[in-house]
C-alpha positions, 0 to 999 in steps of 0.5 A: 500500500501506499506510504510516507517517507522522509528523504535526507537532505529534503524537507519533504514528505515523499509518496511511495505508491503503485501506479496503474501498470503496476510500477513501484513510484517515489515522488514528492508531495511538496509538503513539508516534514516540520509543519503539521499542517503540511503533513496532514495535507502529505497524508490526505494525498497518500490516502488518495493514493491508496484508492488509486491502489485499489482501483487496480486491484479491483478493476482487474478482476471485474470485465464490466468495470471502467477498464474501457473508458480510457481506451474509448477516449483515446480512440473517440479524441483526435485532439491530443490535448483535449484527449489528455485533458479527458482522460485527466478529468475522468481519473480523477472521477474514477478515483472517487467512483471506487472510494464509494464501491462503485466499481460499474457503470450498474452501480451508478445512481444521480446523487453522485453528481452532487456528492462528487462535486461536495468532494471535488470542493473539499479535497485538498490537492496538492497545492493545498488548494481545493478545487472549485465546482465548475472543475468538478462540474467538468468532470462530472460533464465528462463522467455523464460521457462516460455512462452515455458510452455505457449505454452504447455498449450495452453494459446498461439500458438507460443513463441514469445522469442524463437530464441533470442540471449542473448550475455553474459559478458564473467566472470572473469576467476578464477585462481588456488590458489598456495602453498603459498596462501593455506597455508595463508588460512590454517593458519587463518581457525582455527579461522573461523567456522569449517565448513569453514576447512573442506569444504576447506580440501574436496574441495582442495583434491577432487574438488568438490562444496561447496554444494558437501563438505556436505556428508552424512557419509553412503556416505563414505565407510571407508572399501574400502575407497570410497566417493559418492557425492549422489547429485551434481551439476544436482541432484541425478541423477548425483551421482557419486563415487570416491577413497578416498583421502589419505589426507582426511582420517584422517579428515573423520574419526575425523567425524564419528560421524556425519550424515554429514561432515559438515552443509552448511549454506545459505550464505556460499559463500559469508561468505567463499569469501567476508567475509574470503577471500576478507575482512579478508584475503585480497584475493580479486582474490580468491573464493572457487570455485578456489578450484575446479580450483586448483584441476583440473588445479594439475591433468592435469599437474601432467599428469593425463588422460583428461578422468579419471580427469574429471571423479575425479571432476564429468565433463562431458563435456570436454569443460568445463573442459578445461576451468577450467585448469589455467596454469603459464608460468613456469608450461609450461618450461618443454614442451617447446621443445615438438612437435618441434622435426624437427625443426632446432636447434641454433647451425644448424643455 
């Protein structure tokens, strides 16, 4: 069974488990041996693991367990990213799903949508930090996945999960940054990595993802100054081109020697937000994302069509473009009197 061990020379606990395959592993849980905080917490992650323990023991012996699901994804999901994040969310179900003896899609019932999401919020991680309800809502999104596959496999002859209703926490809204922040951020970026420069220069000039910064150069057509996007948000599928930015130009073609504008690394996000932004730079109301929300917020206001600026940032839903449209007071003066052509002016009155 899983346990706790102390190293020399490392002020950590230590997690000694069985993975999946059944392979002895050591790694760190990051806490630390002289706080009895932090041991408590070492302690609730080697209990978890335990219950990973079981779920190969038990799931060895039962044909209809949830051996499948893992292999259903890998073949349903092209994307290898949106697989990985797939399969990611759905061990972390399949870890509570054998902590309460469910060990088949027949055992499953609808109160467990509420009693995951009551453990998901209230199960530290190994930051220390416990996880919010619209992560759990996600993976309870995919768990109801899980069990539609089921029925198609005839394991059982009804969802029984279909048609519940998960009431999300509305997120935070991310603003457009301003002129001032973007030079703030332009200043302290020749000291960061140099991914982190060009991904900001590609995401404040086109909108895209941070994912979607990394082009490959036979996607960039100098000669009639186009970029595709060959896989966005959604897969290949969803490719998409675009003019050129003036103000890239010179910046793509300092990298013409690539195969690609820049590699992207695992935890770019929180390296760009938490580490840059929020530590470094003190902007704790930002995130690279907001470079998506400037570009369309700019487009819209500069008087951009609604169907060519969604088309420019890869949108097709119009909804959701207009949710990413962040507008001060002041943006609004110039339209003030727009539309109200009728009514009676201050000196009519």
């Amino acid at each position: 069974m899983a346990s706790l061990h102390q190293r020399p020379r490392s002020p950590f606990w230590w997690l000694k488990f069985t993975d999946k395959k059944g392979v002895k592993r050591f790694r760190s849980t990051g806490f630390r041996t002289d706080s009895a905080l932090e041991t408590s917490k070492a302690k609730s992650l080697k209990a978890e693991a335990e219950v990973g323990e079981v779920v190969v023991a038990e799931q060895a012996q039962k044909s209809d367990g949830w051996n499948w699901v893992e292999k259903t994804f890998a073949l349903e999901i092209i994307n290898p990213l949106s697989r990985q994040a797939t399969i990611d969310r759905w061990r972390r179900v399949e870890v509570f799903l054998l902590q309460k003896k469910i060990h088949s899609p027949t055992h499953v019932h609808p109160d467990l949508l509420a009693e995951y999401i009551s453990w998901r919020t209230s199960t530290p991680r190994r930051s220390g930090k416990k996880a919010s309800r619209n992560t759990a809502i996600y993976e309870m999104r995919v768990f109801i996945r899980v069990m539609r596959h089921a029925v198609r496999r005839r394991l059982i002859q009804y969802n029984p999960l279909e048609g519940v209703k998960l009431a999300k926490t509305p997120p935070k809204v991310k603003p457009a940054m301003t002129n001032e922040e973007i030079e703030i951020i332009r200043q302290a970026l020749p000291e960061q990595p140099a991914w982190m420069t060009i991904a900001f220069e590609i995401a404040l000039a086109t909108g895209c993802r941070l994912r979607e910064t990394s082009i490959p150069l036979k996607c960039i057509d100098f000669l009639r100054g186009r970029i595709t996007f060959p896989a966005p948000k959604g897969g290949e599928g969803k490719s998409f081109t675009i003019p050129m930015p003036t103000t890239l130009r010179l910046l793509l073609e300092s990298l013409r020697n690539k195969k690609v504008t820049c590699e992207i690394p695992k935890m770019a996000s929180k390296e760009f937000g938490r580490d840059f932004l929020h530590r470094k730079l003190g902007l704790k109301h930002l995130s690279f994302h907001c470079l998506r929300v400037t570009k369309v917020s700019r487009m819209l206001l500069e008087g951009v069509p609604l169907n060519f600026a969604m088309r420019l940032v890869n949108h097709s839903d119009e909804l959701v473009h207009r949710i990413y449209q962040r507008h001060e007071v002041s943006d609004l003066e110039v339209y003030r009197d727009a539309g109200i052509s009728g009514a009676k002016s201050d000196s009519q009155t």
